[in-house]
C-alpha positions in Angstrom: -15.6 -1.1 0.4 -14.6 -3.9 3.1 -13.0 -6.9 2.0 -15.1 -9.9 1.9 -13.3 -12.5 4.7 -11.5 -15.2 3.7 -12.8 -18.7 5.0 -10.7 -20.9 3.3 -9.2 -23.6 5.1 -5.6 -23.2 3.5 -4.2 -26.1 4.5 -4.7 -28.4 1.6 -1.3 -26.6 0.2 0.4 -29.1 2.7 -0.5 -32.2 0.0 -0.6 -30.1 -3.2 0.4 -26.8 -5.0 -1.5 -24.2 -5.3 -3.6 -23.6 -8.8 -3.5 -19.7 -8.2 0.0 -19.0 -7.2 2.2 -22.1 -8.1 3.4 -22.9 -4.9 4.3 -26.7 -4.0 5.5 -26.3 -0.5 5.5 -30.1 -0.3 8.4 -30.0 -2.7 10.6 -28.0 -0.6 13.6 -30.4 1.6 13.6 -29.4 5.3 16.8 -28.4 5.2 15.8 -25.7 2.6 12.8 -24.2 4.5 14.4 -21.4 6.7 16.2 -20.4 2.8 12.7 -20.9 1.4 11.1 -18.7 4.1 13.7 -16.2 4.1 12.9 -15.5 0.5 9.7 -14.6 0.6 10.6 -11.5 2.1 12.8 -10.5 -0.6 10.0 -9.6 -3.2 8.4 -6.7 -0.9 11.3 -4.0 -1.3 10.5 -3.7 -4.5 6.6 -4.2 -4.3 6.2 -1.3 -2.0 9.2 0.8 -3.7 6.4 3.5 -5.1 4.2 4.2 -1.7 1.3 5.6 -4.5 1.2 2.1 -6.2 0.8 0.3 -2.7 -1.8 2.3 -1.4 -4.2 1.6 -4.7 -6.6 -1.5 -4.6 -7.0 -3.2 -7.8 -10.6 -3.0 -7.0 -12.5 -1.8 -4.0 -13.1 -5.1 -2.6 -9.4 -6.7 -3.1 -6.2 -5.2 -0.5 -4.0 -3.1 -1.3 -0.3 -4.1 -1.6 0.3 -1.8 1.3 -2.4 -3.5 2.8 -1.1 -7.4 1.8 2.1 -6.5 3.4 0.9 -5.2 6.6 -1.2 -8.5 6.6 2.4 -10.6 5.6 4.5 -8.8 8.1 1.6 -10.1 10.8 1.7 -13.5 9.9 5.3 -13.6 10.5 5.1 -12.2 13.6 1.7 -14.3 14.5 3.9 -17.4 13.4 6.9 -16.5 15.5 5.2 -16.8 18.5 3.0 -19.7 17.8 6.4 -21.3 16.9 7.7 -19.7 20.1 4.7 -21.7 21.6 5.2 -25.0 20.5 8.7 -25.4 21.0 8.2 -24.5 24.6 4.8 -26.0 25.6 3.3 -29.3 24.7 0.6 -29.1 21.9 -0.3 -25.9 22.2 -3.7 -24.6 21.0 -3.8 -21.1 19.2 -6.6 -19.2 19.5 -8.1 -18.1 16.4 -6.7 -14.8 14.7 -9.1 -12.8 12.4 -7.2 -11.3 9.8 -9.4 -9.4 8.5 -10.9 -7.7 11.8 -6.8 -6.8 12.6 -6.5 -5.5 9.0 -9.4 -3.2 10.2 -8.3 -1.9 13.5 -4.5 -1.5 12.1 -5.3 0.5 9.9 -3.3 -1.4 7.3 -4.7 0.9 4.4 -3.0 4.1 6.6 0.6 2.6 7.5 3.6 4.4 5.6 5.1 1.5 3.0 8.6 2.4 4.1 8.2 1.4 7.3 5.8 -1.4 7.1 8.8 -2.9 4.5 11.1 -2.7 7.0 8.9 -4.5 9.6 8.1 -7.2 7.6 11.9 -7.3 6.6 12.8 -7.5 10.2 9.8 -9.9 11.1 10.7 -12.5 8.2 14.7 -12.2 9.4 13.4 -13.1 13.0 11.2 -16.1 12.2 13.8 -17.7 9.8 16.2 -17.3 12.8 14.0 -19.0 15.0 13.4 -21.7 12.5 16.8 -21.9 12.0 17.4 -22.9 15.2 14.9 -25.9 15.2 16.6 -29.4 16.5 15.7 -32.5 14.7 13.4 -33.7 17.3 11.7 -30.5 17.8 10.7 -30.9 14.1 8.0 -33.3 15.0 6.8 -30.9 18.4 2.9 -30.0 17.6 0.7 -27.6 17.9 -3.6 -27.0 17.3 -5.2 -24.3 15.8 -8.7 -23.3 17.3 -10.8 -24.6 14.2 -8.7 -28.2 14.9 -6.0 -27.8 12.2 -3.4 -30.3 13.9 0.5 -29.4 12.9 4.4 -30.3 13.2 6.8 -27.2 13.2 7.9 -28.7 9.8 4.6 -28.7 8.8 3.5 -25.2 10.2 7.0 -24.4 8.4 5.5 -25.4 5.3 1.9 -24.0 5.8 3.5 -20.1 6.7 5.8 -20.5 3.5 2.6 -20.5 1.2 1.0 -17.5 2.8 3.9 -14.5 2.2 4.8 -16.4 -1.4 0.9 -16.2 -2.5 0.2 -12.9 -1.2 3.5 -11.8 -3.6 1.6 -13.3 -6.7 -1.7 -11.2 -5.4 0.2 -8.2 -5.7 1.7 -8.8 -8.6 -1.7 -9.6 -10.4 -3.1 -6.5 -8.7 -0.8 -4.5 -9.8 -1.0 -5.8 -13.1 -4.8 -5.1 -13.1 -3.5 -1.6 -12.5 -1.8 -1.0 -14.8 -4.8 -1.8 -17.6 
């Protein structure tokens, strides 16, 4: 059964927490992003640790936690460049990124767990790098996205942090659900 896209416009977890997972990225000091960031990676190891247990959906219509990792490990790697992008070009606008249609031709469902782990593992160490790098001014650079979400690279920072941490409490509910 195909997921059902998501249309949310996620960015209201810039001015509050989230109800579903908890998450109040507005509480987290700058200075404790790239730490912030960097563990949200740390949770997948032992999410995909039995490859049988990832590749089962909760229920047809609701990923995998194979599949919410191969979808994690993107969005690092989707953020990276954007953040690539807007430290080196002035307000750059990203074109828009289906998640779901790249979930699709991926073939997230198929990937092995051991290596989509280690991808995401290595996509997460090279974002926080990047981010880690960030000079006080370049804080404040900008960037669009195509449906006119307007961001700083602190608060893009902020934005990506909800994404892996929520999709961690997905799993973790759907695997609870399995285990009924």
């Amino acid at each position: 059964m195909a997921i059902t896209p998501d249309s949310k416009d996620w960015t209201w977890v810039l001015d509050r927490p989230c109800p579903e997972c908890g998450v109040d990225v507005g509480a987290v000091p700058r200075e404790r992003l790239v730490d912030a960031l960097r563990q949200t990676a740390e949770a997948w190891p032992v999410l995909l640790a039995d490859p049988e247990l990832a590749r089962r959906r909760p229920s047809p219509d609701v990923w995998s936690g194979l599949e919410y990792a191969c979808h994690v490990r993107d969005v690092y790697r989707l953020f990276d460049h954007r953040l690539d992008r807007m430290l080196a070009e002035d307000d750059p606008l990203f074109a828009n990124w289906d998640q779901d249609a790249t979930a699709v031709r991926d073939g997230y469902a198929a990937q092995d767990p051991a290596t989509v782990n280690g991808e995401l593992t290595a996509a997460a160490t090279a974002l926080a790098a990047r981010l880690a790098q960030v000079t006080h001014y370049q804080w404040q650079r900008t960037g669009r996205r195509s449906d006119g979400a307007f961001f700083t690279v602190e608060s893009f920072a902020r934005y990506l942090l909800h994404d892996p941490a929520h999709h961690v409490h997905d799993v973790t509910v759907g695997y609870r659900r399995l285990a009924l």
